[in-house]
LOTOR-329672 format. One record per atom (N, C-alpha, C, O, CB): x, y, z. Coordinates in steps of 0.02 Angstrom, whole numbers, plus 50000, padded with zeros to 5 digits. Last residue first. Glycine has a CB too. Example, Ala and Ser with C-alpha at 12.3 -4.5 7.8 and 13.67 -1.06 7.14 Angstrom:
2
506424988850354506844994750357506455000250394506705005750402507044997050286506604971650390506154977550390506604983550390507124983450423505654977650452
***
This chain:
456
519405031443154518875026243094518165030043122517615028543099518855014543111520255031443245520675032443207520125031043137520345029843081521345027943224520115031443381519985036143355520135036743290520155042543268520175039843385520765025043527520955024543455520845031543396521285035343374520485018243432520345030843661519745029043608520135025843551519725022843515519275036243576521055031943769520895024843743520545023643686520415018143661520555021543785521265046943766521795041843780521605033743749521975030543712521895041743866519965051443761520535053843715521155046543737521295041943699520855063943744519465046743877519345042943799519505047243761519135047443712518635040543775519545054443968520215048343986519985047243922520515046143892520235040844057519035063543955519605065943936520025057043949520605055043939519855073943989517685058943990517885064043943518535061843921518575058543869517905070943972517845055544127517895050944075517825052044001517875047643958517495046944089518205070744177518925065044176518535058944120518875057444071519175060344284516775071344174517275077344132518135071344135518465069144087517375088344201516085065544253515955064844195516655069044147516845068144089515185067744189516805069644375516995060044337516775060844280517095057844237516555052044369516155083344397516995080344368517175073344356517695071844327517555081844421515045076544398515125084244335515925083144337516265082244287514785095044370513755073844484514365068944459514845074144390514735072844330513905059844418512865082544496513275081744556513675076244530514005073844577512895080244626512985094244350512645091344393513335086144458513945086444460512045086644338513505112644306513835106044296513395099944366513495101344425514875107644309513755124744270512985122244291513055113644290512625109644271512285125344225515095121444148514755125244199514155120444206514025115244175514565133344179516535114844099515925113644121515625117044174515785116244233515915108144134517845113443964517525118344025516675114244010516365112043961517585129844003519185108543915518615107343929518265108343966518255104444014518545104243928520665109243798520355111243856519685110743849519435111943793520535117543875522155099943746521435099643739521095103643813521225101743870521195090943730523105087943621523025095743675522245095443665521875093143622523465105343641523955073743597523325078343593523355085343646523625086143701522625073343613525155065643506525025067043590524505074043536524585076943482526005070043669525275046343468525035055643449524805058343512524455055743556524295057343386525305034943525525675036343524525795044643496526305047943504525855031643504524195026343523524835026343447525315030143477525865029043453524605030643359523525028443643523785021943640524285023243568524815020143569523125015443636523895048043654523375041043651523905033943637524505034243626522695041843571524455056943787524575055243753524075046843698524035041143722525135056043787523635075243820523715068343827524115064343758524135066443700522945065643840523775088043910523845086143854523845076443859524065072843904524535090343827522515101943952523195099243955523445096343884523415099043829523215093444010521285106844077521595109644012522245106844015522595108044064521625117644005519725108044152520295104144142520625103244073520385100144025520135098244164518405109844258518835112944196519425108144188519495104044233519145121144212516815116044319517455110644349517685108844266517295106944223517105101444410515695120944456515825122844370516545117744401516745116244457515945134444327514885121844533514475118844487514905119944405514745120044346513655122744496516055129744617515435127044627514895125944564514485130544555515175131344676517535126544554517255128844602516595128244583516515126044527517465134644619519035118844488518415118944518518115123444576518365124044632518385113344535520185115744372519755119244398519305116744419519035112244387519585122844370521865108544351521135107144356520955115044373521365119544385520905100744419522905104944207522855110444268522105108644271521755107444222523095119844253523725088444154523335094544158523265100044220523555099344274522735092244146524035074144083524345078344127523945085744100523895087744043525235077744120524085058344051523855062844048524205068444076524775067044094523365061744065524645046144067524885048743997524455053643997524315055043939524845043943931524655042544185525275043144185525225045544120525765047644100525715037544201522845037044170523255037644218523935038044192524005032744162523155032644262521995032044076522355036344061522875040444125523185045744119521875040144028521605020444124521885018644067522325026244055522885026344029521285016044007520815024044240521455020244250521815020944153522405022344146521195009944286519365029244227519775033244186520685031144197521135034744175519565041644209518545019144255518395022144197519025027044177519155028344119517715025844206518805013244390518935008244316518915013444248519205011844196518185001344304520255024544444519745017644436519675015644382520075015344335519085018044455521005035244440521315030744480520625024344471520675019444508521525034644567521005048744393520725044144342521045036744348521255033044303520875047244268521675056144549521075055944495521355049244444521825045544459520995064844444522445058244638521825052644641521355053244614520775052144631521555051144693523295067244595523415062044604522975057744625523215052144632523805062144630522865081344520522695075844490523005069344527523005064744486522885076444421523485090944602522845091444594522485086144573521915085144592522745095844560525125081644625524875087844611524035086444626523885081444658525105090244529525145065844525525475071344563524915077544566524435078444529526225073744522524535054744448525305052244496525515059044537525975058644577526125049544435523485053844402523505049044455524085048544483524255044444525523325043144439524025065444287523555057744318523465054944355523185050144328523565053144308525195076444341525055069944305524575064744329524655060744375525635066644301525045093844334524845088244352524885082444322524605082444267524385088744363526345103144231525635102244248525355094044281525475088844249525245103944174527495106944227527205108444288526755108044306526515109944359527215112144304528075104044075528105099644136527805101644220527915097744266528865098344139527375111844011527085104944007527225103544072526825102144117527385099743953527975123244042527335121044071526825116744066526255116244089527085124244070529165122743965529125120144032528515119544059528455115344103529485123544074528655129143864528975122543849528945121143946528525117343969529945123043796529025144543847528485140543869528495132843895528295131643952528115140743819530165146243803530155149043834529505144843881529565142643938530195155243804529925144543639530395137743676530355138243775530465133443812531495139343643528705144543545528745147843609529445144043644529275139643684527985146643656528795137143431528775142943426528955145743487529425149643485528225144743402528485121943458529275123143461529365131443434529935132943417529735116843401527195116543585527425117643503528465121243510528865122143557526645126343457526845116243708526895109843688527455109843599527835105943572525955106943683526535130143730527015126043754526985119943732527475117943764527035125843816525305130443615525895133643621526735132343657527285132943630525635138243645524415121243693524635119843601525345126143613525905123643618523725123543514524115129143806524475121843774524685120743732525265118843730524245117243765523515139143715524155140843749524345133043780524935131743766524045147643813522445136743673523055137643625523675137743666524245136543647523015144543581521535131743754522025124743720522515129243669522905126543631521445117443663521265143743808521555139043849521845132543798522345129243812520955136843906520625150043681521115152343728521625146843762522215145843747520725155843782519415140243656519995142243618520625144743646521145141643634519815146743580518865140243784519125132043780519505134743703519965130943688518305123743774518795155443858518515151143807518915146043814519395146843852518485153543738518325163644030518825161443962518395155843910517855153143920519645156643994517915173244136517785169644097518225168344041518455173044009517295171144084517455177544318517935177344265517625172444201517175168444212518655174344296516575178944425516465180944373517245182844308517415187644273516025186644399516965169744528516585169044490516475171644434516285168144387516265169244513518835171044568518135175244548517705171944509517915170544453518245181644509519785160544540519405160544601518845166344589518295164544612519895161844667520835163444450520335159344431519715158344505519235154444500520755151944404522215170444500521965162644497521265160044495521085155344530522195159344552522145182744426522385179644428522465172344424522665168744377522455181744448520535192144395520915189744445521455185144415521205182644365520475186444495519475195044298519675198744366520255199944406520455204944436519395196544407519495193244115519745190844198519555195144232519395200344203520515190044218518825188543991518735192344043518955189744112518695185644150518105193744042519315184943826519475184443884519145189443931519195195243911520115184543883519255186243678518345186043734518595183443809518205180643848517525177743698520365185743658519865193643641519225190743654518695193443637519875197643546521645180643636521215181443721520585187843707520435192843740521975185543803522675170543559522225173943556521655175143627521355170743657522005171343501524535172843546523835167843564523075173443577523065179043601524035162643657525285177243517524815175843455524265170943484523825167343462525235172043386526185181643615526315176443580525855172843550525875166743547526585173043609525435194043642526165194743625526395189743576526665190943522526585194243685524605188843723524315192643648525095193443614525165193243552523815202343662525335185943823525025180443790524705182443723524565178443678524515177543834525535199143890525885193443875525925188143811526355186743769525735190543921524225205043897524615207443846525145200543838525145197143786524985215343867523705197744013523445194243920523715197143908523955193443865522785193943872524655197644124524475192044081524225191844018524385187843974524115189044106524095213344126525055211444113524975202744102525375201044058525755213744212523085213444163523195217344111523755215444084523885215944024523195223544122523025204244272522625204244237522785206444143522675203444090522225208044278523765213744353523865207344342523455204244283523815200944245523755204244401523145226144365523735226344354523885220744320524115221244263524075227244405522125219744431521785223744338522675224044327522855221744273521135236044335522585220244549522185213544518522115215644449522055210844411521385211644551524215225544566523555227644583523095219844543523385215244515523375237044543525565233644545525295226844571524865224744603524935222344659525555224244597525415242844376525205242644458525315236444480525175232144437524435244344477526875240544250526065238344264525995239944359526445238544399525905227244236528055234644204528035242644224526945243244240526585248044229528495249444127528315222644209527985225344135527715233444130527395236744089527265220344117528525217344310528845216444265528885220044213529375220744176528775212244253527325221744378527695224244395528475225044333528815229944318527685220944457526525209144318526365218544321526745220444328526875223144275525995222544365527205198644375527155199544292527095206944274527435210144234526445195544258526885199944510527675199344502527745201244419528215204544398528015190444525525465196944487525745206344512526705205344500527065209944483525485209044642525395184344466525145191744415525405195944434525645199844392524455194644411525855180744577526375179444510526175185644441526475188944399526185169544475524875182544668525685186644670526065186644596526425190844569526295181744729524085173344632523895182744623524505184344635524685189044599523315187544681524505162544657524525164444577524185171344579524045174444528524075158544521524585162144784525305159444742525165163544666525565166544631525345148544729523415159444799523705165644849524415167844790524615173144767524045161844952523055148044771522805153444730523185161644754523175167244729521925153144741523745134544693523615139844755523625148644735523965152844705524295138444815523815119344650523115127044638522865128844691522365127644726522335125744594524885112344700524285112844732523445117844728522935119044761524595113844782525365112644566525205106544585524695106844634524175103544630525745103044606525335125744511525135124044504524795117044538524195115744539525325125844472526365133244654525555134544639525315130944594524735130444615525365141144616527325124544620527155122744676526345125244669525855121644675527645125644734527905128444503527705121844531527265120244580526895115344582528155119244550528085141144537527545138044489527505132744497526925130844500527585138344426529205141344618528445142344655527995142644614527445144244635528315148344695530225135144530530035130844606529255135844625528765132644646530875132244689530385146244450530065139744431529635135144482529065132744480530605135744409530645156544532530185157744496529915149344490529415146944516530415162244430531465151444690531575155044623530935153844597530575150244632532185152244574531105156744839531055151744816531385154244742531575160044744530365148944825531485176844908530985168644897531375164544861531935166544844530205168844848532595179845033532355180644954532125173344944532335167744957533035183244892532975195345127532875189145117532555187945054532295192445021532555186545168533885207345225533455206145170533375196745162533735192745192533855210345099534255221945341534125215345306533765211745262533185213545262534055212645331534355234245324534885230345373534705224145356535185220145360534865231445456534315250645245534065242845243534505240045279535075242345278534025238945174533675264045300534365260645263533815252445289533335250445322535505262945316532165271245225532665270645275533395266845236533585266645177532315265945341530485276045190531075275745161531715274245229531595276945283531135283345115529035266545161529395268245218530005269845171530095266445120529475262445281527315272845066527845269145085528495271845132528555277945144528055267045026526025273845203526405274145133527035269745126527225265045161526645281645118525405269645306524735271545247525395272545187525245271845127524075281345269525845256045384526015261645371525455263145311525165258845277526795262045358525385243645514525415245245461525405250545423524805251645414525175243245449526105240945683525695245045618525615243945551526195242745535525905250545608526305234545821526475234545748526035238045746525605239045789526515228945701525985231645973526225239745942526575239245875527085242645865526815243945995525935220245993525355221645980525305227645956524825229845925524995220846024527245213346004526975214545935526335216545928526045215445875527025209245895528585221446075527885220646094527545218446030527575223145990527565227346124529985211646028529775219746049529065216746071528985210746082529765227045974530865201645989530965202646076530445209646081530485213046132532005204646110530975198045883531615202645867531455205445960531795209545990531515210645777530095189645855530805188245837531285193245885531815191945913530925189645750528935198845867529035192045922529695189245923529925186745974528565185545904529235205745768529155210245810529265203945886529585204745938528335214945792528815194245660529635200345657529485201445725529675196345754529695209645597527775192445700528045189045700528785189845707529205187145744527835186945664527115207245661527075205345719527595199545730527965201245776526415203845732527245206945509527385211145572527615209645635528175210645658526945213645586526345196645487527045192645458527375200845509527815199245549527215191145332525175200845534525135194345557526155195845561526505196145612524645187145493525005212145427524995214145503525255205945530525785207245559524055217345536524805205545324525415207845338525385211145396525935213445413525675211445290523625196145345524315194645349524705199245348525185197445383524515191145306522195197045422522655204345424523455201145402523925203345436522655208845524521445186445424521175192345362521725196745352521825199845300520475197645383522135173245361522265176645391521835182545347521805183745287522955176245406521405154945321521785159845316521635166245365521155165945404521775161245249521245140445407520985144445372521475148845357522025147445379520455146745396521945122945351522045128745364521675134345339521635135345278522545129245353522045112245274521355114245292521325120345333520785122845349520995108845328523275106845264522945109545188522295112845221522015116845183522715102245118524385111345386524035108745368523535112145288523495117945268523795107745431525265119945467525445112645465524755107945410524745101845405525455109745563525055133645480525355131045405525645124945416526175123445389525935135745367523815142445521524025136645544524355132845472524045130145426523375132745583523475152245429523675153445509523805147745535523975148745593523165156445554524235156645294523935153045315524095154745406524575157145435524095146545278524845165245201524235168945231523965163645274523425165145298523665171745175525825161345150525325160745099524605163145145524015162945127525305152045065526815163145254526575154945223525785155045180525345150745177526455148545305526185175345296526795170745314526345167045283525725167245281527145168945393526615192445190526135188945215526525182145241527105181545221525565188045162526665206845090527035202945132526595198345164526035200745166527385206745179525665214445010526355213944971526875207745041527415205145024526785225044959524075205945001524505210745036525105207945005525185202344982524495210945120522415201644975523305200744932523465207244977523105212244986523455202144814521725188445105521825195045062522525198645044523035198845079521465200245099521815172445055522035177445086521865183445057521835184244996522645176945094520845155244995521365165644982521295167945041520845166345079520945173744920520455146845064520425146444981520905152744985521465151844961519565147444931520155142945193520695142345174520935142145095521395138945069520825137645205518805147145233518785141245215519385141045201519355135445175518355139245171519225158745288518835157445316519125148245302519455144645338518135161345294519105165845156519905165445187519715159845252520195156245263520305175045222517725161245079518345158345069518985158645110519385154045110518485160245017516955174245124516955166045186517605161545152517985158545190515955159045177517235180945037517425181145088517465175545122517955172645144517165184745111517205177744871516955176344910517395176944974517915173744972516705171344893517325185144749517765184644774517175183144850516805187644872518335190744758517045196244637516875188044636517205185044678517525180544649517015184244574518435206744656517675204544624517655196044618518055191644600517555208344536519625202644756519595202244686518765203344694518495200544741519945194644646520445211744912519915206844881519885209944783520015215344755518965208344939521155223244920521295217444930521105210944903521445206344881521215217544974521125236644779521085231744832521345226244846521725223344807520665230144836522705246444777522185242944739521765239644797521975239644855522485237344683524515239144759523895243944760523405239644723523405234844685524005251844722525935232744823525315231544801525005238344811525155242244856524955225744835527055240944900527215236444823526385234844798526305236244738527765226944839526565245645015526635250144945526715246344913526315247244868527105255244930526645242045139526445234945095526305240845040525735239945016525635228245126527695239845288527455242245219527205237345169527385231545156527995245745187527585240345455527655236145386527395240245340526915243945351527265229045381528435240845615527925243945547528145239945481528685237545464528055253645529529175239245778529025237445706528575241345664528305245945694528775231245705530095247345897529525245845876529355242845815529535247645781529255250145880531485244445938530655246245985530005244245972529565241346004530465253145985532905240645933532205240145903531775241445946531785238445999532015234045877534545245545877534195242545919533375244945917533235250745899534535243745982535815235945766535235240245805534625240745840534185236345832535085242745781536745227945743536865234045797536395239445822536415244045863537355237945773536485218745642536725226245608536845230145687537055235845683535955231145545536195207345710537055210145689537155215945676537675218945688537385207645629534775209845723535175211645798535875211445777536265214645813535055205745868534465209945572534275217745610534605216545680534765221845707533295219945621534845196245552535135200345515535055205845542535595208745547534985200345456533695190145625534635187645656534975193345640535335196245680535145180045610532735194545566532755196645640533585195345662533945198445701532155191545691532705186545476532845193545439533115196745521533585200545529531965198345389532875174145501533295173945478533595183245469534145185845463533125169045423531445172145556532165171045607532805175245570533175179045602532425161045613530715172245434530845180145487531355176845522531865180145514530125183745549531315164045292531115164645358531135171245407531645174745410531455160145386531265158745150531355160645199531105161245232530515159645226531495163045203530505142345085530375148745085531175152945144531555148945172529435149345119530885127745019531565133445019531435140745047531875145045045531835134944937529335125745000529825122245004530505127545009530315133044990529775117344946528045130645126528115131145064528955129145042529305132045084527875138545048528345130045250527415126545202527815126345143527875120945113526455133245188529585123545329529175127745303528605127045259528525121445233529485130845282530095112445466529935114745390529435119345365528855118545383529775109445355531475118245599530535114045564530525116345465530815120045425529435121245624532705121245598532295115245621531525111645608531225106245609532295116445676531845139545638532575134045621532365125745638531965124145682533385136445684530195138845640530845140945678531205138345620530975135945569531055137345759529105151445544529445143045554529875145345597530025151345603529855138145483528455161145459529005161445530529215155945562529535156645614528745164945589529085163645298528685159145330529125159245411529715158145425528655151145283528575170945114528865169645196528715166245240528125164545236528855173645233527875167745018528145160145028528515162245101528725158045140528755156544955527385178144952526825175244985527095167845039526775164345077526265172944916528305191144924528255185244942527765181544979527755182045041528665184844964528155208044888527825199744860527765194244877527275191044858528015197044819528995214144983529205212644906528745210144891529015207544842529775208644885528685223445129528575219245059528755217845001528595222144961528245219845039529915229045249529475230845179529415224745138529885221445116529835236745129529635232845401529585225245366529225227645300528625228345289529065218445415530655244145490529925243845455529985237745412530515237745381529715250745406530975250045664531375245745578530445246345563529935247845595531965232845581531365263545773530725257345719531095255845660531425259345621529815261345681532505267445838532085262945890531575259745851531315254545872531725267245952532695281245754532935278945796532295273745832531735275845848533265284745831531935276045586532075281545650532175278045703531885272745713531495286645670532045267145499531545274545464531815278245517531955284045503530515274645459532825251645431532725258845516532535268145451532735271645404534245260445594532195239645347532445244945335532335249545438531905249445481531955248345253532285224445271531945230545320532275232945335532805230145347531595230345372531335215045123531935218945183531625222145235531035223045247532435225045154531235201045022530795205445090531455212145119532045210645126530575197745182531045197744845531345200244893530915207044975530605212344980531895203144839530945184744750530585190144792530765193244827530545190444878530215189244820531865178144573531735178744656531295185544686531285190844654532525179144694532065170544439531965175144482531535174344558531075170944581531685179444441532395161044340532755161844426532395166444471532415166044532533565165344427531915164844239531585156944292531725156644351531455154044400531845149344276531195179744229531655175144239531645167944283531435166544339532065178844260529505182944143530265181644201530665178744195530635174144155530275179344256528685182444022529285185944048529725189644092530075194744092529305187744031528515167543993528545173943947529045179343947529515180943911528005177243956527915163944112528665161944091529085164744041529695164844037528675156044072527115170144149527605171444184528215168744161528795169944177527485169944240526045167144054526355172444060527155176644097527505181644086525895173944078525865152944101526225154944024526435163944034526985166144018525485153443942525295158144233525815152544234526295154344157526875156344155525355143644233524215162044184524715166344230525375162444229525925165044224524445167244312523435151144128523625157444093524325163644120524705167444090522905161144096523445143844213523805142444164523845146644133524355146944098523705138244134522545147944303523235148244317523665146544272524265147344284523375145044364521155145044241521595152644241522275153044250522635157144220521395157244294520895133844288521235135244261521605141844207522045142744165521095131644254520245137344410520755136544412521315136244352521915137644356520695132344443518735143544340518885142244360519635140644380519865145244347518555141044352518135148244234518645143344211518705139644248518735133644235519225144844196516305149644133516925149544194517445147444199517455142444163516845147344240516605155043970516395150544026516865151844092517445153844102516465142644000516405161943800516485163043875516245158543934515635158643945516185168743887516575151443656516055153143706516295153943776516405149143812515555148043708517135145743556517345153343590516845154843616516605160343601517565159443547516955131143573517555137043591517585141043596518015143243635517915138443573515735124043540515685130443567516545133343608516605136743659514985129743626516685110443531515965111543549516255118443571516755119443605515525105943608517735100543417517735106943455516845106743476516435103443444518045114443399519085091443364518415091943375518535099643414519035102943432518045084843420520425095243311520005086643299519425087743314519055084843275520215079743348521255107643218520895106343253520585099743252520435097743196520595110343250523095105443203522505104343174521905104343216521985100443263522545098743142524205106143247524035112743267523175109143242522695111443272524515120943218525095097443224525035101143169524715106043192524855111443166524755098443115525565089243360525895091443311526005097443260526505100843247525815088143291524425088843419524975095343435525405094743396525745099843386525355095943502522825092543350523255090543373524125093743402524325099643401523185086843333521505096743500522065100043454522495094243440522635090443487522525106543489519975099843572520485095943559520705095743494520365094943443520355090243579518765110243651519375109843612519745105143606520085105543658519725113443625517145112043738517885110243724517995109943663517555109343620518115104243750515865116043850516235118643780516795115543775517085116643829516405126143772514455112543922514985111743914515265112743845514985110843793515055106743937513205113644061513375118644007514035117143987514425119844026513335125944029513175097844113513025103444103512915107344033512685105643978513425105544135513765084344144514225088244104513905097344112514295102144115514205084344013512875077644172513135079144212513545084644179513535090044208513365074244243512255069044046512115076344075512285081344146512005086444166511505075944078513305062643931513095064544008512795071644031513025077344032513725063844049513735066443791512955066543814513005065643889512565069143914512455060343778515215063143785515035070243780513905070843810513605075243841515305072643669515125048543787515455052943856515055062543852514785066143894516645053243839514745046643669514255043243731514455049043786514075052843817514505033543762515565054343576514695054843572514535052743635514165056543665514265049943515517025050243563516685055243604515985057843609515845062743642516955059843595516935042743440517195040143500516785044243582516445042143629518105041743490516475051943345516175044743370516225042343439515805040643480516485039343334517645060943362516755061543363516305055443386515905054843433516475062943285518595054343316518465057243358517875057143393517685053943441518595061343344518115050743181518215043543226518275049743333518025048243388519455037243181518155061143130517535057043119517525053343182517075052843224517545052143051519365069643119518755069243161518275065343157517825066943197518475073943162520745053943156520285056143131519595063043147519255061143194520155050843127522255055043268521485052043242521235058043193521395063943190520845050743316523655051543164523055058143212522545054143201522375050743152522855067843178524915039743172524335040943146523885046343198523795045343258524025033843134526555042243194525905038843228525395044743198525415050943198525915038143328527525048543146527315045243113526545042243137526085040543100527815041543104528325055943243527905059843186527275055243157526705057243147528435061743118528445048843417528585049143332528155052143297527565051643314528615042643295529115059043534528395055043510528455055443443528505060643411527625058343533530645058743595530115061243549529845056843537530085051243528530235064443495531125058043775531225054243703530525058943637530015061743657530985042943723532125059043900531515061243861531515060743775531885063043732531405068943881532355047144017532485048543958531855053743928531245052543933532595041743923533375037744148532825041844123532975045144057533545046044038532665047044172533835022244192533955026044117533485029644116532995027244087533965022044050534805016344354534155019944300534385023044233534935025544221533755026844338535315004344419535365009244397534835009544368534445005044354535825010244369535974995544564535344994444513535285002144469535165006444511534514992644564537624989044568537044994644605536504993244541536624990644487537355005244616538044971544558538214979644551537374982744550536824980344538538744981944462538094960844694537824962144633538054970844614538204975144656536954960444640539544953744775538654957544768538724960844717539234963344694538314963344829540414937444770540264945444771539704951144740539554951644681540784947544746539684924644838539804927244794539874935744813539534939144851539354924544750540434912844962539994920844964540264923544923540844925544929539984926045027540504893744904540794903244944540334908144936539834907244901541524907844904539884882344907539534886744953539904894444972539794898645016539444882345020540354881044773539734879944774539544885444853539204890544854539594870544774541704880244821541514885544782540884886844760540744892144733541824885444734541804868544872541954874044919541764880044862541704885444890542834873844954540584854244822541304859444812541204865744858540654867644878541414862744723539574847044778539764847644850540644851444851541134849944884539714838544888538394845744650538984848244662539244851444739539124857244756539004852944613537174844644634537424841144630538044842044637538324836744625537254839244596536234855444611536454851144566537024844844560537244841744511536574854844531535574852544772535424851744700535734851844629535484848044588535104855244696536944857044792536664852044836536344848644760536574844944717536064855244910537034871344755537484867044726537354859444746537684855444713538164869244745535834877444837535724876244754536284872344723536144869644669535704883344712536364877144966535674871444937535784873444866535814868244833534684873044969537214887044945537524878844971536804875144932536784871344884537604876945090536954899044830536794896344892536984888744906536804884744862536094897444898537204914444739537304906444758537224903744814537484906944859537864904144749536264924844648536384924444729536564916044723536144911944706535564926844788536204939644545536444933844575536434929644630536764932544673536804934244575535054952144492535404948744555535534939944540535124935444528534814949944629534794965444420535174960844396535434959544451535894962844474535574962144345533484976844401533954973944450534014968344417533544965744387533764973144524532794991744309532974984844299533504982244366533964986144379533364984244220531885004744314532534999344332532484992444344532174988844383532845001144391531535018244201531635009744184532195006744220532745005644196531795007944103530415032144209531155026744236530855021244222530275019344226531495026444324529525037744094529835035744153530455033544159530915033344119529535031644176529675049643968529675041943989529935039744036530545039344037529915038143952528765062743905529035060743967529015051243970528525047543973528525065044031528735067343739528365063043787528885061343832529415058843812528005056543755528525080143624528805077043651528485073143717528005075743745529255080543654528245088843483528135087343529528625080243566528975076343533527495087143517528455103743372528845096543391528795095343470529105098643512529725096843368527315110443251527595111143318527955101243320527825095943291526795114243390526995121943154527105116643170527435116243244527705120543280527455114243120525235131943161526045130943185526275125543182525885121443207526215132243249524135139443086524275134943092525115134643108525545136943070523975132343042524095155543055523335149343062523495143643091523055141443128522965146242988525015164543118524795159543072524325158743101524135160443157525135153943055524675181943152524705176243186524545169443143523945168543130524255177243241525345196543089524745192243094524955185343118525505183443096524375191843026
***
């Protein structure tokens, strides 16, 4: 059975502190005092380098929890906007686990993006941080190699010399260099994409989105996240990527690429080359900061797979909340579809989502613990860097940090903050049917956890 209550030992990110220590003598300053000596005007020797002290330091026990009273209080004006909508939240402390306030937690709501936090804790659960994706390809018969899928959403046909969308991805140059050493010679290409089953598209799953550059359809191989133009965030996506990431091989490697295929099974052959994504951590980072959604249906199916599960959307799905049921967190009015939170018809509670903060934040899960650090900071990174950048929510700029959601009339945001004493808070806050100011109302929400005091 799952305590009621966990202790947990939290902790607070403290910037850099540099300090410069400069000297500088100058003829006019010995003038002024008065002193016409050759040592007044020599060229002092330069200052030593300016150094840094980064540090992660613990948030003292001792700072006072707010109160719920004073909570409550505090949070009456912000919580009545009616911009807000249909809205449910949670705020925890993290120390004790104690609940401070709550509106309708276990009430199913859209999440929206922050679903990815759910995939995100799952994956850390149980992959390896290192772990990697792997592409190969393989000769099925004299004159066709075949481009088998691993997962990697992060391939990318970049040349040599340019940069890739996604940070450390590989590259087809690289697999194409590897198939003309092996000595053999190519006609034709085919791709396999057996590692995924199932459909492409999620339920709730708006088409015009690849269109708009929100998802790709999930195929086991794809370039740069399915994007067709990967110099840019406004990029639409690709309906046919692994036909696309085919062809690209097939342009590499000098053949025709309009005579790719895509195979109905899977290909068996010898392998001549292989390549291997980003490691695990680096492409949670990366899907969270930019809540990419392409990024976080793979990570479900990389979890499925993990867990002897299809790499399918219900695959993913199924292999996140066992995860997370694993670690007592509770998901029994969870309804997903999907991975990253992009189906309308997904739903989570503001219980769910602040336990599993409260979980990485606490000292039960040690495994977790990093997804403090991958979650957006305030005004300084990721999804959140020009947020709570004015007058109403500046105060909580650098002591917040969260995963956003948004999609159409609904807009979410699950993390942790630290307040002016110095007690760091957990807290998720969902807003559906949400009016046309619905995310400032929801950030000035959450910035008065940070300034309220709260403590009366």
């Amino acid at each position: 059975m799952r305590p009621t209550r966990w202790r947990r030992s939290t902790y607070a990110l403290v910037g850099f502190a540099v300090v410069f220590v400069v000297a500088i003598v100058v003829a006019a300053a010995a003038l002024i005092a008065g002193r016409h000596t050759s040592e007044a005007v020599a060229v002092k020797p330069a200052p030593a380098p300016a150094t840094a002290d980064p540090g992660v330091v613990p948030v003292p026990d001792t700072a006072d929890m707010p109160t719920v009273a004073g909570l409550a209080n505090a949070l009456r004006g912000v919580v009545a906007d009616p911009n807000l909508g249909q809205f449910t939240g949670r705020i925890t402390d993290a120390l004790t686990g104690d609940e401070l306030w709550s509106q309708g937690p276990h009430v199913p709501m859209q999440p929206a993006s922050v679903n990815k936090m759910l995939t995100t804790a799952a994956a850390l659960l149980t992959l390896d941080r290192d772990a990697r994706l792997t592409t190969t390809v393989v000769v099925t018969s004299p004159g066709t190699v075949v481009l088998v899928g691993g997962g990697d959403p992060t391939l990318s046909a970049a040349p040599r010399g340019t940069d890739t969308w996604y940070r450390d991805a590989a590259r087809i140059v690289d697999l194409a260099d590897q198939v003309r050493r092996s000595g053999t010679t190519v006609r034709t290409v085919a791709v396999d994409v057996s590692a995924y089953s199932g459909p492409t598209m999620a339920p709730g799953w708006d088409p015009a989105d690849i269109d708009g550059g929100d998802i790709a359809p999930m195929e086991a191989v794809m370039l740069d996240g399915g994007r067709t133009q990967p110099v840019t965030v406004d990029s639409a996506r690709s309906r046919t990527p692994a036909l696309d990431a085919g062809r690209a091989l097939a342009i590499a490697l000098g053949v025709d690429p309009q005579k790719v295929t895509v195979l109905p099974s899977a290909a068996r052959g010898r392998e001549i080359a292989s390549v291997q994504s980003p490691p695990l951590i680096q492409r949670l980072r990366d899907m969270m900061n930019a809540s990419d959604n392409v990024m976080a249906e793979s990570t479900g199916r990389e979890v499925a797979e993990a867990t002897g599960r299809p790499q399918s959307f219900a695959g993913g799905v199924s292999a996140v909340l066992a995860a997370l049921d694993d670690a007592g967190i509770d998901t029994g009015e969870a309804r997903l579809l999907d991975s990253s939170g992009l189906s309308v018809d997904d739903r989570l509670t503001a219980e769910t989502l602040d336990e599993v903060v409260g979980a990485a934040a606490g000292d039960d899960h040690p495994r977790l613990r990093p997804l403090v650090d991958l979650l957006p900071i305030a005004g300084g990174s990721g999804t959140l860097s020009n947020r709570y950048l004015d007058s109403a929510g500046r105060g909580a700029a650098g002591y917040l940090r969260a995963k956003t959601g948004s999609l159409t009339a609904t807009n979410s945001l699950a993390g942790i903050v630290t307040d002016t004493s110095g007690r760091v808070l957990t807290f998720a806050l969902l807003s559906n049917q949400a009016g046309p100011s619905g995310r400032t109302a929801l950030d000035a929400f959450a910035a008065t956890l940070r300034t309220c005091g709260c403590r009366s």
